[in-house]
C-alpha positions as CSV (number, residue, x, y, z in Angstrom):
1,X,11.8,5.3,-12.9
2,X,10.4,2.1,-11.8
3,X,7.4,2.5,-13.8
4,X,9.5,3.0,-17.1
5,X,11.6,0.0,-16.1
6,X,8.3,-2.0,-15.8
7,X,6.9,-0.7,-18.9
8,X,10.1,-1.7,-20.7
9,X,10.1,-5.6,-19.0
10,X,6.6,-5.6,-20.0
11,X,7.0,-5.0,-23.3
12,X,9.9,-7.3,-23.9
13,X,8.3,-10.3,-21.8
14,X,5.1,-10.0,-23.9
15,X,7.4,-9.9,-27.3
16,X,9.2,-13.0,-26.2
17,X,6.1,-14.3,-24.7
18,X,3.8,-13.6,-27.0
19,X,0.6,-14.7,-24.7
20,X,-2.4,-15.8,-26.4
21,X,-5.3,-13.0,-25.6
22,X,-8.8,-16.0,-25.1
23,X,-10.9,-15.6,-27.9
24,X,-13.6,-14.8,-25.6
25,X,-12.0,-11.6,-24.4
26,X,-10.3,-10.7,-28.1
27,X,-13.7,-8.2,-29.2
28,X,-12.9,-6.0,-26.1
29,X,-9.2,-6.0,-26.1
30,X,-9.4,-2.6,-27.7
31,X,-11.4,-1.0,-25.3
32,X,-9.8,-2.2,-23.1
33,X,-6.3,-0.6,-24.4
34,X,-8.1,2.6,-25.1
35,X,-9.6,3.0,-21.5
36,X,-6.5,2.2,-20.2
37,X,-4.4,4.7,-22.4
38,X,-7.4,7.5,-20.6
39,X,-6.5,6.3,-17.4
40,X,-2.5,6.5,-18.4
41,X,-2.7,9.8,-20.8
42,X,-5.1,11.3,-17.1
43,X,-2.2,10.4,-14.6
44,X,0.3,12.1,-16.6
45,X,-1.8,15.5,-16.8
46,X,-2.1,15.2,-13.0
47,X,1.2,14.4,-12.7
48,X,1.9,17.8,-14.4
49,X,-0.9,19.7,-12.4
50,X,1.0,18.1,-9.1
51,X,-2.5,16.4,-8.2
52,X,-1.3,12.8,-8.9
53,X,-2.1,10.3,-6.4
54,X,-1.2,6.3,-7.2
55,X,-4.3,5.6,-5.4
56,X,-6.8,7.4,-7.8
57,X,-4.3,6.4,-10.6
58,X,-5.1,2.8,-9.9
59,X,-9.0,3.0,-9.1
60,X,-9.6,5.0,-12.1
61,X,-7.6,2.8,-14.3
62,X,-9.3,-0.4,-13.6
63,X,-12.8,1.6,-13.1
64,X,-12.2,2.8,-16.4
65,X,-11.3,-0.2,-17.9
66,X,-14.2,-2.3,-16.3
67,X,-16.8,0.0,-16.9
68,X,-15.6,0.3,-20.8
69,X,-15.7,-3.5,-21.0
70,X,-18.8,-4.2,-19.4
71,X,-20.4,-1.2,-21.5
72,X,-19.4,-3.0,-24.6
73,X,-20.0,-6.7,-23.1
74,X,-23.6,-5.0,-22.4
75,X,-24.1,-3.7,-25.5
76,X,-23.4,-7.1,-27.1
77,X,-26.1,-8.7,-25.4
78,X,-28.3,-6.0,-26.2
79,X,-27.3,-6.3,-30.1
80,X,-26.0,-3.2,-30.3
81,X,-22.6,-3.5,-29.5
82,X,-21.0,-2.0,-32.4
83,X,-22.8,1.5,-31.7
84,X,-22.2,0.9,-28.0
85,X,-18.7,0.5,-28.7
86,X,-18.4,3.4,-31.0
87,X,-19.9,5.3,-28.4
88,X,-17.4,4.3,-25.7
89,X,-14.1,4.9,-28.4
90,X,-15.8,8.6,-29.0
91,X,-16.0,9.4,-25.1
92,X,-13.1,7.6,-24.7
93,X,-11.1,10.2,-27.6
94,X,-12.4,12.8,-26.5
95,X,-11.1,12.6,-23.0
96,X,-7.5,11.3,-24.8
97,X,-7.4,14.1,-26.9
98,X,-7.9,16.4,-24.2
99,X,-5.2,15.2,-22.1
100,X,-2.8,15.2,-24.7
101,X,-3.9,18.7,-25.4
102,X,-2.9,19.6,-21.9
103,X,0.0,18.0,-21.5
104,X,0.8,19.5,-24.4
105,X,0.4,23.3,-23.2
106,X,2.7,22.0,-20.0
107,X,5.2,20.7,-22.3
108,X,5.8,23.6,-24.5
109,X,4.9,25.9,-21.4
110,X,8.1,25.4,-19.4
């Protein structure tokens, strides 16, 4: 329940708010969302399989979301960063798409 209440203050502070993203940080802002949505989307599956832990929750969501950003971050310095971040929203999909997938069959499961 808490973490719906925070989800719903977040939201509303940040439509009130409206905070300005640094222009620097604006090209990985979707990755960033996306990675973060895997990391959400893969604590709700465990959540279902009763393997969730807030400790991996946590780690994985800002491992995932570091390591997406930096991937892209790297691949801009290598001049390939729109292929590196094509690569990184596939991967990223993929796993999404399998997790909804599963919580899916839990859903309509019973």
């Amino acid at each position: 329940m808490a973490a719906i209440l925070g989800l719903i203050v977040g939201i509303i502070a940040g439509i009130f708010l409206q905070p300005d993203i640094p222009v620097a940080l604006q090209p990985y802002l979707p990755i960033m969302v996306v990675a973060a949505l895997d990391a959400l989307l893969g604590a709700a599956r465990s959540y279902f399989e009763r393997s969730f832990s807030d400790r991996v929750f946590v780690v994985s969501f800002f491992s995932n979301v570091i390591t997406a950003t930096l991937l892209v971050f790297l691949g801009n310095q290598l001049g390939v960063g729109s292929q590196l971040s094509t690569a990184v929203i596939v991967v990223l999909g993929i796993r999404i798409f399998s997790n909804v997938s599963a919580l899916r069959r839990f859903i309509f499961k019973g």
